[in-house]
C-alpha positions in Angstrom: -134.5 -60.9 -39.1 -134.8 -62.5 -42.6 -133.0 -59.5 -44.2 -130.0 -59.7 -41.7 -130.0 -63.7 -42.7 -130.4 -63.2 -46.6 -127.5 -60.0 -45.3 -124.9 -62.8 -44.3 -125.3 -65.1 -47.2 -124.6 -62.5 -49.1 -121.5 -61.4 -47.1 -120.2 -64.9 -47.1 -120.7 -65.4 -50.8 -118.7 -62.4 -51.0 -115.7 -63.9 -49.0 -116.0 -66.8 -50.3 -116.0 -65.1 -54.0 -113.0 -63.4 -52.9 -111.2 -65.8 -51.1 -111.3 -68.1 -54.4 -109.8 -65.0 -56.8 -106.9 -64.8 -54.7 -106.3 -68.2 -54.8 -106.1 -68.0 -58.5 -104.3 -65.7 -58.6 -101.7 -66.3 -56.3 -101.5 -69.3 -58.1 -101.2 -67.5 -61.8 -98.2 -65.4 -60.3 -96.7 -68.8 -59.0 -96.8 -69.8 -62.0 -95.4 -66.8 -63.9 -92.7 -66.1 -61.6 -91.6 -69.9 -61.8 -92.4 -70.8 -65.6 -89.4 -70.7 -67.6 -89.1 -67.4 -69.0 -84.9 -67.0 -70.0 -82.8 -68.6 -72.2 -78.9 -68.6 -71.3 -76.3 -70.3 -73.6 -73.1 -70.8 -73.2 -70.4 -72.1 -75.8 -67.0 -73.0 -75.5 -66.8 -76.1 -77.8 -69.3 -78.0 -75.2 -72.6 -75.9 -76.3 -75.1 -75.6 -73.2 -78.4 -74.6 -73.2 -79.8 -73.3 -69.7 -83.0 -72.2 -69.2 -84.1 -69.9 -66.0 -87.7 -68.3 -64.6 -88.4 -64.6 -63.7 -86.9 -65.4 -60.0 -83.4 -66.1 -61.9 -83.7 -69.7 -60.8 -82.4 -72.6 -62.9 -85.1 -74.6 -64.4 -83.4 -77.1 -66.9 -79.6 -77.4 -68.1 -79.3 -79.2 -71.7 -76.4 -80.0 -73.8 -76.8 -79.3 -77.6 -73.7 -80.9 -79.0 -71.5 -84.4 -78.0 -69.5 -82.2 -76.0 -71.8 -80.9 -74.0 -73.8 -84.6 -73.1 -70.6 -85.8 -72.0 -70.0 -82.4 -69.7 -73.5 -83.3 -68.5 -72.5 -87.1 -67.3 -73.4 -87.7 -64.1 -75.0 -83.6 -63.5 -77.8 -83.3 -61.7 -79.7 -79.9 -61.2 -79.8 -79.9 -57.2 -79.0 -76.5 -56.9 -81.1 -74.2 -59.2 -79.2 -70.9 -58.0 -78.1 -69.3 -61.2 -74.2 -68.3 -60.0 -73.7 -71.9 -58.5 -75.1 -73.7 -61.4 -72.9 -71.5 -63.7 -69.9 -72.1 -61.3 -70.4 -75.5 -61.3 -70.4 -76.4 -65.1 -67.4 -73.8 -65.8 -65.5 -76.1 -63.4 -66.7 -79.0 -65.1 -65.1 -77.5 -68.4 -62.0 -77.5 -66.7 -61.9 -80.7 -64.7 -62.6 -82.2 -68.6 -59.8 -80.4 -70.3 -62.1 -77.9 -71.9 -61.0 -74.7 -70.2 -57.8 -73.5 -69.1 -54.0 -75.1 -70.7 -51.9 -73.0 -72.6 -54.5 -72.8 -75.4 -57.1 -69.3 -76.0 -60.2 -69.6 -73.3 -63.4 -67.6 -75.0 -66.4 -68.5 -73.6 -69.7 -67.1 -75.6 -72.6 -66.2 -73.3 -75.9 -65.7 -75.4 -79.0 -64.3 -74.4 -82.6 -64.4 -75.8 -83.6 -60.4 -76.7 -86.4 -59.4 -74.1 -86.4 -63.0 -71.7 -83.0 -62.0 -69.5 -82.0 -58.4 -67.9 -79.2 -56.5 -68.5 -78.2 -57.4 -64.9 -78.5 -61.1 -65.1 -75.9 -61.0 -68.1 -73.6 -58.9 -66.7 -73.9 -61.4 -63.7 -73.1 -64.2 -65.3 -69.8 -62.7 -67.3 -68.7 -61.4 -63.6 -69.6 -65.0 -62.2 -67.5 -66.5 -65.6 -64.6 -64.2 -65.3 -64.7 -64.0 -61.6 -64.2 -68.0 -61.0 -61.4 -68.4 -63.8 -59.3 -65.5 -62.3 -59.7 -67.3 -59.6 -58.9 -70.4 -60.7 -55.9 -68.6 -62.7 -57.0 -69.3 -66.0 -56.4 -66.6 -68.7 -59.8 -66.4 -70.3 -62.0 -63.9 -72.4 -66.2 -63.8 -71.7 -68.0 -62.3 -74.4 -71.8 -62.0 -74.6 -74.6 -61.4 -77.7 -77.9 -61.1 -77.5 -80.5 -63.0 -80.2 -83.8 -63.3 -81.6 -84.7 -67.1 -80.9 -86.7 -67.6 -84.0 -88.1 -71.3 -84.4 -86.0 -71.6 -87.6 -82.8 -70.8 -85.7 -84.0 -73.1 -83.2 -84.1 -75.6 -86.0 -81.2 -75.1 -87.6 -79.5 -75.8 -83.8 -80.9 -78.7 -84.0 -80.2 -79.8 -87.2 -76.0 -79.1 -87.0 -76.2 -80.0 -82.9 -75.6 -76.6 -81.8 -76.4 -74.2 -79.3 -78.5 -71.3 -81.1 -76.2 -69.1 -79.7 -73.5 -70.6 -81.8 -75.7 -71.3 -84.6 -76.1 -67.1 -85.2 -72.7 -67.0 -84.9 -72.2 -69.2 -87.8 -74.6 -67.6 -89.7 -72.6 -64.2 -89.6 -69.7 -66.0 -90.6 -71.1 -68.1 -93.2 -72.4 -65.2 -95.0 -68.8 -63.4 -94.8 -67.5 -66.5 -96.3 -69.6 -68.3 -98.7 -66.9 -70.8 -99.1 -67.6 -71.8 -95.6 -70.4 -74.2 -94.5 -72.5 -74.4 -91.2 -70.7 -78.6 -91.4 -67.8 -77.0 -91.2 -67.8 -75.0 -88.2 -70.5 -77.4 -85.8 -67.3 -78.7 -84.3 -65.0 -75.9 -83.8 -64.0 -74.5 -80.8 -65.4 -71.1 -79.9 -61.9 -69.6 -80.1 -61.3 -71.1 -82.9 -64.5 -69.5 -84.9 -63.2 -66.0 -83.7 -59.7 -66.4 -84.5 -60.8 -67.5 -88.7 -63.7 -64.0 -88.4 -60.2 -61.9 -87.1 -58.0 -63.5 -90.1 -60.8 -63.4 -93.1 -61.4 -59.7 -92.3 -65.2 -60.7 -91.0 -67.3 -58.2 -89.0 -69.2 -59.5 -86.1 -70.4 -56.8 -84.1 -70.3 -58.9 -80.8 -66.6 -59.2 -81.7 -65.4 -55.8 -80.9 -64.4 -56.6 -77.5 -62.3 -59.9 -78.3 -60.9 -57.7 -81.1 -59.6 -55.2 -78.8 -58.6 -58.4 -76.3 -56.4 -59.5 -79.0 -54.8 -55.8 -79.9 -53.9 -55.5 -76.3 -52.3 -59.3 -76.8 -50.2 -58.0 -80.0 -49.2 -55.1 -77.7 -48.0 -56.6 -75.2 -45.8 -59.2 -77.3 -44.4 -55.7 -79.2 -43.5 -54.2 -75.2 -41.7 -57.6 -74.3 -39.5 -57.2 -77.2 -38.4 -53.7 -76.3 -38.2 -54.6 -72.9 -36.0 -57.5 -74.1 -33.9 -55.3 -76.2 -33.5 -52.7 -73.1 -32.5 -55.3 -71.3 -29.6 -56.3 -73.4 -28.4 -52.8 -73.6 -28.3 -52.5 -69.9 -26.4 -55.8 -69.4 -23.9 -54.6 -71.2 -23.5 -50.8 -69.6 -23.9 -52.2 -66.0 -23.0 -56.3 -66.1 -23.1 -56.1 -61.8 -27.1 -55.8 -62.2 -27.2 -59.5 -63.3 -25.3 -60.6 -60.5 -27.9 -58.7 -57.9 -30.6 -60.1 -60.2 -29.7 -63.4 -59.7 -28.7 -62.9 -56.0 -32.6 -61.5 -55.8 -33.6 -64.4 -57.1 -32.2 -66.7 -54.8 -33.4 -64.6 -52.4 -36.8 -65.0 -53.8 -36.6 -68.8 -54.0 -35.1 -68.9 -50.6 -38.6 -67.2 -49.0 -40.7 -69.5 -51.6 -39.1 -72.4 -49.5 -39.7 -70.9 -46.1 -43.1 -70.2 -47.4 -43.1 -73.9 -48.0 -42.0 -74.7 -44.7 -44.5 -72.6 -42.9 -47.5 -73.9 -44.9 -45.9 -77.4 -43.7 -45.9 -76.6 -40.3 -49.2 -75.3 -40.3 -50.7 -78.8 -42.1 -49.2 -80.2 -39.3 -50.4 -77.8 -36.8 -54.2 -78.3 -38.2 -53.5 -82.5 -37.8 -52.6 -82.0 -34.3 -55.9 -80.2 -33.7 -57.4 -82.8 -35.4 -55.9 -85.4 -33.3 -56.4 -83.0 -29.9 -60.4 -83.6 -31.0 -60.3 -87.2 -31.5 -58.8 -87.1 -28.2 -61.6 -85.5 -26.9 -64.2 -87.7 -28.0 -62.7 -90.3 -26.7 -62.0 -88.5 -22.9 -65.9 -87.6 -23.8 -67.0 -91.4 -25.0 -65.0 -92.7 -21.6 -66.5 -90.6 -19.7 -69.9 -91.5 -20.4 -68.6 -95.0 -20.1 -67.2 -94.3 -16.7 -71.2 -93.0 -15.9 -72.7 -95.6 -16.9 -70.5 -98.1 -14.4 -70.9 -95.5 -11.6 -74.7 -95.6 -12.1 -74.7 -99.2 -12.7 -72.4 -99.6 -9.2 -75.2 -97.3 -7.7 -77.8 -100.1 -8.5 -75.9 -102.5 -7.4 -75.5 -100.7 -3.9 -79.2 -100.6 -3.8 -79.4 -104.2 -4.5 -77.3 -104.5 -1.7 -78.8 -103.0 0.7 -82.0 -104.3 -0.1 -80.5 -107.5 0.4 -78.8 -107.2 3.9 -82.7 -105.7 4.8 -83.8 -109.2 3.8 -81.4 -110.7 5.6 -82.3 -108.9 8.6 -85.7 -109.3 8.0 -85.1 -113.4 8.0 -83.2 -112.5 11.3 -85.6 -111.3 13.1 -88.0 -113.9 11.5 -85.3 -116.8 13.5 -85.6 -114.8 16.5 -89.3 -114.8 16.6 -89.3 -118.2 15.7 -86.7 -119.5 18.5 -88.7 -117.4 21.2 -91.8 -119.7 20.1 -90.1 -122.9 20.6 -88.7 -121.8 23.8 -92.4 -121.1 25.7 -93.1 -124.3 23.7 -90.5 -126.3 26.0 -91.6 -124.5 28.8 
């Protein structure tokens, strides 16, 4: 008996033992799964800093130039999903003027070497890209990859950069000596890139925006054939302007009906609208009209209850004249 005793104690310091090593370590993979881990900047002239954990959840947003604090004005971090965060400072950028225009759009991603997958960046450009397409604005995502040294970190710091932009400027500081990390704090993304393209400066992360801007020097070469074509048609066959413009008005012609129909159906969604407020209201009265009903049912029963009395007093009278007769009898 006192060897199946000292048995349980044992067992139960076993469990208990146990129970207490999976608590700490449920709670040491809380906290490395939630711990921030990645470092995500982007740069456009506002220079953001975002910070994520291993679950590719939003921990902190921070701006790292004037730009970027007044982006941040009034931003809260309610929503720590990485797409919705980065969809919701890109529109920032272009509710403030900083995206979209007539102007070049590069937006720089960076990435800390080792603390973000390959995945997660080519999410974010695809989130980037995806959202300015759709809001129809010409714009060119690029990406780089860094080692974020403490005196990188410092030198951010010290211009009021992101340290994404601040290895940028490195690269084209030392291409241009004449240059000065001053001089390029301020500058716009696009701008940086355009000055590396003119001065001849190779930046490996470049290579893509170089090709963006062959394909742009293309196409302005094929519009001026295009244009010369077109002259040389206009004057073999002059009737093709005449369909052209007849096409045209054509084309505007369905752009109005278009119009129209999107008119008609505003006003289509407002009489639904109205049919529902209707609705309620047949709703609210009828609810109104159960009430009365239910409070005319009470008063029926008070009613009744009261002609019972009456009867009741009736009866009483009758009893009470009977008396008084055999009394005068």
């Amino acid at each position: 008996m006192k060897k199946f005793k000292q048995l349980k104690r044992s067992v139960k310091a076993a469990m208990i033992g146990t129970a207490a090593t999976l608590a700490v370590g449920a709670a040491a993979l809380g906290f490395y799964l939630t711990a921030p881990s990645g470092y995500i900047a982007l740069d456009v002239n506002p220079s953001l800093e975002i910070r994520t954990n291993r679950l590719n959840h939003v921990t902190s947003v921070e701006a790292a130039n004037e730009d970027g604090r007044k982006l941040l004005e009034g931003y809260r971090l309610d929503d720590h999903d990485l797409d919705d965060v980065i969809e919701d400072l890109v529109d920032r950028m272009l509710l403030q003027g900083y995206l979209g225009g007539t102007g070049e759009n590069d937006v720089l991603v960076t990435v800390e070497d080792g603390t973000v997958s390959p995945d997660t960046v080519e999410q974010v450009n695809h989130k980037i890209a995806a959202y300015l397409e759709y809001r129809r604005v010409d714009a060119h995502v690029m990406n780089q990859s860094i080692t974020l040294s403490q005196e990188l970190k410092d030198k951010a710091q010290q211009y009021g950069v992101s340290a994404g932009k601040m290895s940028v400027i490195d690269r084209l500081v030392a291409g241009d000596p004449t240059l000065t990390p001053q001089d390029l704090a301020q500058t716009r993304i696009s701008d940086i890139l355009n000055y590396a393209q003119e001065k001849g400066i190779s930046l490996a992360f470049l290579e893509q925006r170089l090709d963006d801007m062959e394909d742009r020097l293309d196409d302005q070469d094929d519009e001026h054939v295009d244009a010369l074509a077109d002259g040389v048609e206009d004057v073999i066959d002059p009737d093709d302007d005449a369909d052209d413009r007849y096409d045209d008005v054509d084309d505007r012609d369905d752009d109005a009906d278009d119009r129209h129909d999107d008119v008609d159906d505003r006003d289509d969604d407002a009489d639904d609208r109205y049919d529902d407020d209707d609705d309620r209201d047949d709703d609210a009265d009828d609810r109104y009209d159960d009430v009365d009903d239910r409070d005319d049912d009470a008063d029926d029963r008070d009613d009744d209850m009261d002609d019972r009395d009456d009867d009741a007093d009736d009866r009483y009278d009758d009893d009470d004249d009977d008396i008084n007769d055999d009394d005068d009898d």
